[in-house]
N, C-alpha and C positions, 0 to 999 in steps of 0.2 A: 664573282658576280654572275647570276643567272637572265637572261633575257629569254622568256618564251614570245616568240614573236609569231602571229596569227595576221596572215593576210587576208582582208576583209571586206565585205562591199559595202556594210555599217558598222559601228558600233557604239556604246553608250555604256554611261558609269550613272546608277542612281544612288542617293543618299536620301534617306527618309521622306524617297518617293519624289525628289529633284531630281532630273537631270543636273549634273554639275560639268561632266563630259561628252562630245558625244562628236562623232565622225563620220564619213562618207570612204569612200574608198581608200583604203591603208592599210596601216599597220596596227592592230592594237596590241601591246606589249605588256607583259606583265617584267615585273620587274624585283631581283633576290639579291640584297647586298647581304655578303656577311665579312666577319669584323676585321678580314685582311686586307677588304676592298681600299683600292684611294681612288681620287680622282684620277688619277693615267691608266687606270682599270676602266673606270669608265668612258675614258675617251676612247681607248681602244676599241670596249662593245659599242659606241654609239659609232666611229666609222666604218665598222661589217656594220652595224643592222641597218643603214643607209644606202651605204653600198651593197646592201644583198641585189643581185639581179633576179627577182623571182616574180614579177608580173611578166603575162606575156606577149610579145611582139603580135605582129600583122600577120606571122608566119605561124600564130602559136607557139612559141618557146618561148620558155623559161629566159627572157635576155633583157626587161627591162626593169630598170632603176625603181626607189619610191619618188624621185627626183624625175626622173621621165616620164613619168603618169600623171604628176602634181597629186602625188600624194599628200595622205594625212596622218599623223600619229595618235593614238590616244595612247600616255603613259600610266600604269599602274603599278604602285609598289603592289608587290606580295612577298611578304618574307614566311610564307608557308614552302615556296619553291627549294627551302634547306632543311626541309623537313626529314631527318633520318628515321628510317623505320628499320632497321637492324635490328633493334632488340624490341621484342614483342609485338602488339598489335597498336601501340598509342604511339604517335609520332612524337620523337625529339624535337625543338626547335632550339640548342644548344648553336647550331652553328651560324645561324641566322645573324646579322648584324644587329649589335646594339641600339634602338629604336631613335637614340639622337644621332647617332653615324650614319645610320643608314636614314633616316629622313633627309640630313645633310647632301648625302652622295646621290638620294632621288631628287630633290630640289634642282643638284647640280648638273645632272642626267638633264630634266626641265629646260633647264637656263641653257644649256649647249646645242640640244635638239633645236632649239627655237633660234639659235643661230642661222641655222640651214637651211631648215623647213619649215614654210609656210603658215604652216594650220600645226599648231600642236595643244593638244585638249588634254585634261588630265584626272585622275581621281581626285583624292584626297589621303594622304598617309595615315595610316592609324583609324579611317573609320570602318568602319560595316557598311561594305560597295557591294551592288547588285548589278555585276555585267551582264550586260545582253551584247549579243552579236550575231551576225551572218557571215560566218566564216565563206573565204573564197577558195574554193578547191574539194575540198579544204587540203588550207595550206600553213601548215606550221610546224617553227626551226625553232630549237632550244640553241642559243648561245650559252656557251660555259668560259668562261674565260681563264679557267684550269685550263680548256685542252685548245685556246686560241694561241 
């Protein structure tokens, strides 16, 4: 499982020119299941991209929570993020999860974050999403949960 996670001071998901997502200061996440992921993969990325400390204090540093800010998430699948390009110039999507496993395991990703935090806003799996954002920093961490 891939999490690119973009700390942010807005962001937005459009679909044929709707907003369907759209957030204020957060996280927006894009989001790569492929077909070895389970749900305890998942759990494991959503308590780091939670607990990352990467807003920052009174002092400037890097030491606060998205829970200490009252942050917000927007979550987005992308299963472009298994995209191997090793061989030639046309990217593989071989490794990518299967489109019902991995909408299953984004849903569940959804249903957990919403446990915790507040505001969670979302795409839509499987469509033609137009993000806009205003990256903060900019600031952004790829999770791998190969090398967590």
């Amino acid at each position: 499982m891939r999490f690119v996670i973009q700390r942010v001071k807005e962001a937005s998901v459009r679909i044929d020119g709707d907003i369907v997502g759209e957030i204020g200061k957060g996280f927006l996440v894009l989001i790569g299941v492929s077909d070895k992921d389970t749900e305890e993969t998942a759990d494991k990325m959503i308590r780091k991209m939670t607990g990352l400390r990467i807003f920052e204090d009174e002092e400037g540093k890097t030491n606060l929570s998205l829970e200490s800010v009252g942050g917000e998430l927007l979550l987005v699948s992308q299963f472009t993020l298994y995209a191997n390009c090793k061989k030639g110039n046309r990217p593989s999507f071989i490794e990518a999860g299967a489109p019902d496993k991995a909408n299953a395991l984004y849903e569940y990703i959804i249903r957990k974050c919403r446990e915790t935090v507040p505001s969670v806003q979302t795409g839509r799996f499987g469509a033609e999403m137009e993000v806009s954002l205003i990256n903060d920093g900019p600031f952004t961490i790829l999770l791998d949960s190969d090398t967590l």
